[in-house]
N, C-alpha and C positions, 0 to 999 in steps of 0.2 A: 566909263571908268578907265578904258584904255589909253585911251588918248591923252585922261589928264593925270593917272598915277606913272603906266605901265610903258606905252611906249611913246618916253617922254626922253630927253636927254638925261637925266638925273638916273637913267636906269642906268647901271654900268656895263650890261651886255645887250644894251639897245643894238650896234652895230651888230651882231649874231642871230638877230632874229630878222630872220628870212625872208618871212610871213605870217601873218598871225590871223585868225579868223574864227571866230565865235557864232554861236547857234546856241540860244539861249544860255546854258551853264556847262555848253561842253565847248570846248576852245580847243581847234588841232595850230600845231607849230611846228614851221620850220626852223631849223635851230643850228648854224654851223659854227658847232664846237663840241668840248668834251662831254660825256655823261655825268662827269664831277662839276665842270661849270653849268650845264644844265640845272644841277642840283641845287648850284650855288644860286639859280636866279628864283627858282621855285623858291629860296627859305626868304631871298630879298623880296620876293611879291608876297609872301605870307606875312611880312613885317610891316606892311603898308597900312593893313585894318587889323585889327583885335579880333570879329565876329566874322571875316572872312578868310575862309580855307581852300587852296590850291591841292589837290593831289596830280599825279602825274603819272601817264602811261608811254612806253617807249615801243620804237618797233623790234619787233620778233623778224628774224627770218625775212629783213627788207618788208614785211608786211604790219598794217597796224587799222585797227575797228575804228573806226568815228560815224555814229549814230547806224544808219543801216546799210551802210559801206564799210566792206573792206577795201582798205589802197594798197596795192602791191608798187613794189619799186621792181622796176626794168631795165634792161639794156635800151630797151626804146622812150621810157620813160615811163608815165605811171598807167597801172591797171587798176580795173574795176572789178569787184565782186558784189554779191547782196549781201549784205550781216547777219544772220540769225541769233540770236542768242538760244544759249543751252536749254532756256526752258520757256523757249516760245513752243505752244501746242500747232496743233494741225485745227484748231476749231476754228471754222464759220458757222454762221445761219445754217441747220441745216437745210438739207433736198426738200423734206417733208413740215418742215417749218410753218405755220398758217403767218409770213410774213409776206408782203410783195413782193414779186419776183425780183425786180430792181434794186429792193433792199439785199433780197440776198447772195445778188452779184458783186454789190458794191466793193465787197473785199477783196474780190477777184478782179474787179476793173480797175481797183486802185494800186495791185502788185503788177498788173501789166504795164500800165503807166508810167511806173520806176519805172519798170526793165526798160522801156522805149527811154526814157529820158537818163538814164544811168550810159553812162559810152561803155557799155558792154561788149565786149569780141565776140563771133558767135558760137564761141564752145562755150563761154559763161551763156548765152542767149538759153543754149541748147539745156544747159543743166538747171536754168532758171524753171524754164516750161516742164522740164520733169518734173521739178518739187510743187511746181503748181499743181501738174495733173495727179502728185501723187493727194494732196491738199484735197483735189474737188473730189476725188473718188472717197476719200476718208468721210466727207460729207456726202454722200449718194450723189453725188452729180453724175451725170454723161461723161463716158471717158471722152465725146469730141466737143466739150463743154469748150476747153481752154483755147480749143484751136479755133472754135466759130468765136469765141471773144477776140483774138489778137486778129481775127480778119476785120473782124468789124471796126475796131480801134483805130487800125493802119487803113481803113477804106474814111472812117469823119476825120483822122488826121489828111488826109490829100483831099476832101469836100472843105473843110476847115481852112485851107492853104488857097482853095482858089476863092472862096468867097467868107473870107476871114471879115470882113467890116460889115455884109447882111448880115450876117449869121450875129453879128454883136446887135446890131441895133432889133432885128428880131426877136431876139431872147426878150431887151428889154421891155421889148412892146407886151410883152405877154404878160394876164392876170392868172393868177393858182388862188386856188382852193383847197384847203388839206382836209381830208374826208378819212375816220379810221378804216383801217383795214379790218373785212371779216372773209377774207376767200372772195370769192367768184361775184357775188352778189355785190360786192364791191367798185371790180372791173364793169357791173352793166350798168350801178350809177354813174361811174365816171362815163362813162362812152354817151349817157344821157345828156350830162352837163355840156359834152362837147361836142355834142349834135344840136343842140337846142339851144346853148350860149355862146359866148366869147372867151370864158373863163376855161382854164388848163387845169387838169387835176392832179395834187401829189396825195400820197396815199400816209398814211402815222399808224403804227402800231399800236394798239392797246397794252403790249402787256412791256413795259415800260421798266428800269431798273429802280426808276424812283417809285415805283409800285412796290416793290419788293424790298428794299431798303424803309430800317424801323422808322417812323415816325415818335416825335418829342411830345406833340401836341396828344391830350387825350381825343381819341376818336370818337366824331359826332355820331350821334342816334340819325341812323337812316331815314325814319319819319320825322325828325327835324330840319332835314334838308329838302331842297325843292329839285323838280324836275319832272317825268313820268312815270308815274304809278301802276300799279295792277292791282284791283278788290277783288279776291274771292269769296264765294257764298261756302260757307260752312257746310251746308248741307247736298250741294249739286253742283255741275259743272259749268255753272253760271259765272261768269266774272264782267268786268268793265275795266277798260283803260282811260286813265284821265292826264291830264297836267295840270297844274302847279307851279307857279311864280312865287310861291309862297312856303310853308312847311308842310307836308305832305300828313300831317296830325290834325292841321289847323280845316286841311279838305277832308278829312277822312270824319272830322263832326260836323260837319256841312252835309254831307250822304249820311250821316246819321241821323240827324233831324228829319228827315224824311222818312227817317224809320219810326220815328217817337212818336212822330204829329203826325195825325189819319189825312189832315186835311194839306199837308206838306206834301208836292209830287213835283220838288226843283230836282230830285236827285233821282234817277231811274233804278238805279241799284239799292238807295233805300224804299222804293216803293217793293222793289222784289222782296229786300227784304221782310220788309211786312205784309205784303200780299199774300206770301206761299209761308210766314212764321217759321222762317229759316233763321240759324244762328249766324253768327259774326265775333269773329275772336278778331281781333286786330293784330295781335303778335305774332298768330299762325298764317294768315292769309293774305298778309299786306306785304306787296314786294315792291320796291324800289327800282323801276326798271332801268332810270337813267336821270343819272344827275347835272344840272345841269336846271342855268338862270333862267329868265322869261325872255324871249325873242321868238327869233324863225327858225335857230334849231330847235325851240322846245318842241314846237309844230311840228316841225316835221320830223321830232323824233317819236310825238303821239301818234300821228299821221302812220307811219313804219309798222310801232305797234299792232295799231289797231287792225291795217291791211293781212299782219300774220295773222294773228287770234282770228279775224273771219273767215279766214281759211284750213282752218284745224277742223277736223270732224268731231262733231260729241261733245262739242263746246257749244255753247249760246254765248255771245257777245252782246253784251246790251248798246255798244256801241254798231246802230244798225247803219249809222251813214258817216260818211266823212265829209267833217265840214269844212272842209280846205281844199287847195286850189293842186293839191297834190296827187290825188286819186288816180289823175292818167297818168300818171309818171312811172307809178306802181304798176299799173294796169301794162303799161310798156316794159318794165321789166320782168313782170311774168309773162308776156308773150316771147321774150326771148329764152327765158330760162323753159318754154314750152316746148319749143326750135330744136334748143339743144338738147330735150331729152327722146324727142322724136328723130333727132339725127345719131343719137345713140343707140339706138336700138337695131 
């Protein structure tokens, strides 16, 4: 729109503008003339559309804000500051967050990264790295949190500088897998994936903003949806894990009919239950463990299941074996998580 409303000939204060440069709807201007012709050109660009509106900020003090800079004017010429607005918080992720660690750096790696890239002098440098250290301690971080960041940053900025063209075609060579994050148990799939594959692990949060924000749609019945299940027995500490491609009601009378019919033993949990004349509510004892279509994550998020529940005390799992190709993977990451509680102690 600039090129063919604004700075076209037909503007009459075309020749006063100095320079002009846009970021998305915020637009800074050089402008050498009066504050009353300035005026004059803001009501002529207002006149141009009907449904588009220009307001205008001028500088204070040889200084003036454009997005998250401030510009100072100088005897040398111009200076840099960062912008804050009045009701920006001190919040990040916190310290104690069950998010990945790298998640909850990110906003710390991404205000260093201005500072490096902003031509900052280094008394702004200096005041920048306060407001960060005072930022990560407000969130429990380490007070030598900011300073192991900015080494690290200026150490891949000078790796970055001598082998800028590997380091591109490397990145692209590489396959990810994004795995939720639940803590620690997390980190020893991923280290699995990338001991035993080719595939690079990123980590996704479960607890999500569109989690938390209402929903339009009426919410589905949990046993009408598919995924992994869990049947407890009404009467004992018996249960079973299964999956589901299907609706998890539709499997739950399938284990029922094995409770009905004497001579029915497809379903091991409805033989329990008619063997030992134990009850079965379905609204009380049916949990939805994880939702989620038919493939290989369903597998191996019954697979997951099943490996916990056989290792709870006081429980019976009628799931006695695992029928997937998963079992040592599991069996590897409880030998690590063995390591680490022997190296604890």
């Amino acid at each position: 729109m600039e090129l063919k409303l604004i700075l076209t000939t037909e503007n009459p204060f075309r020749s006063k503008v100095i320079f002009w440069y846009r970021y998305v709807d915020d637009i800074i201007i050089a402008f050498d003339g009066s504050r009353e012709e300035l005026l004059e050109m803001l009501n002529w660009i207002n006149s141009l559309h009907n449904n588009i509106e220009f307001t205008f900020e001028v500088e204070e003090d040889k200084s003036l804000n454009f997005l998250d800079l401030t510009i100072h004017m100088t005897n040398q010429g111009l200076a840099f500051d960062i912008f804050r607005k009045l009701t920006q918080t001190d919040h990040t992720i916190d310290n104690l967050s069950c998010h990945q660690l790298g998640h909850k750096l990110s906003a710390f790696r991404a205000y260093i990264n201005r500072m490096f890239k902003t031509p900052l002098d280094s008394d702004r440098i200096s005041d920048e790295v306060a407001v960060l250290n005072h930022i990560a301690a407000q969130n429990g971080y380490e007070p030598d949190l900011i300073d192991k960041l900015i080494t690290k940053h200026q150490n891949k900025m000078e790796i970055d500088q001598l082998h800028s063209s590997d380091n591109r075609s490397t990145t692209l060579d590489k396959k990810y897998i994004s795995i939720p994050f639940y803590g620690n148990i997390s980190h020893k799939i991923g280290n699995l994936f990338r001991q035993y594959s080719d595939f690079e692990i990123s980590f996704r949060s479960t607890n999500t903003l569109g989690q938390l924000l209402s929903h339009n749609k009426d919410p589905v019945n949990s046993l009408n949806k598919s995924g992994v299940y869990r049947l407890k027995c009404g009467d004992c500490n018996t249960l079973y894990v299964g999956r589901s491609g299907r609706s998890i009601n539709s499997r739950i009378n399938e284990h029922l009919t094995s409770f009905r019919v004497d001579n029915n033993n497809k379903s091991a949990f409805g033989v329990h239950l008619r063997v030992q004349n134990h009850n079965f509510n379905k609204k009380e004892v049916v949990k939805l463990l994880h939702n989620c279509n038919y493939g290989k994550r369903l597998e191996v998020l019954e697979e997951m299941e099943i490996y916990k529940y056989l290792n709870i005390p006081n429980v019976e799992t009628l799931n006695s074996t695992m029928v997937n190709s998963f079992q040592e993977s599991f069996r590897l990451i409880d030998e690590v998580r063995t390591i680490d509680v022997l190296r604890t102690q």
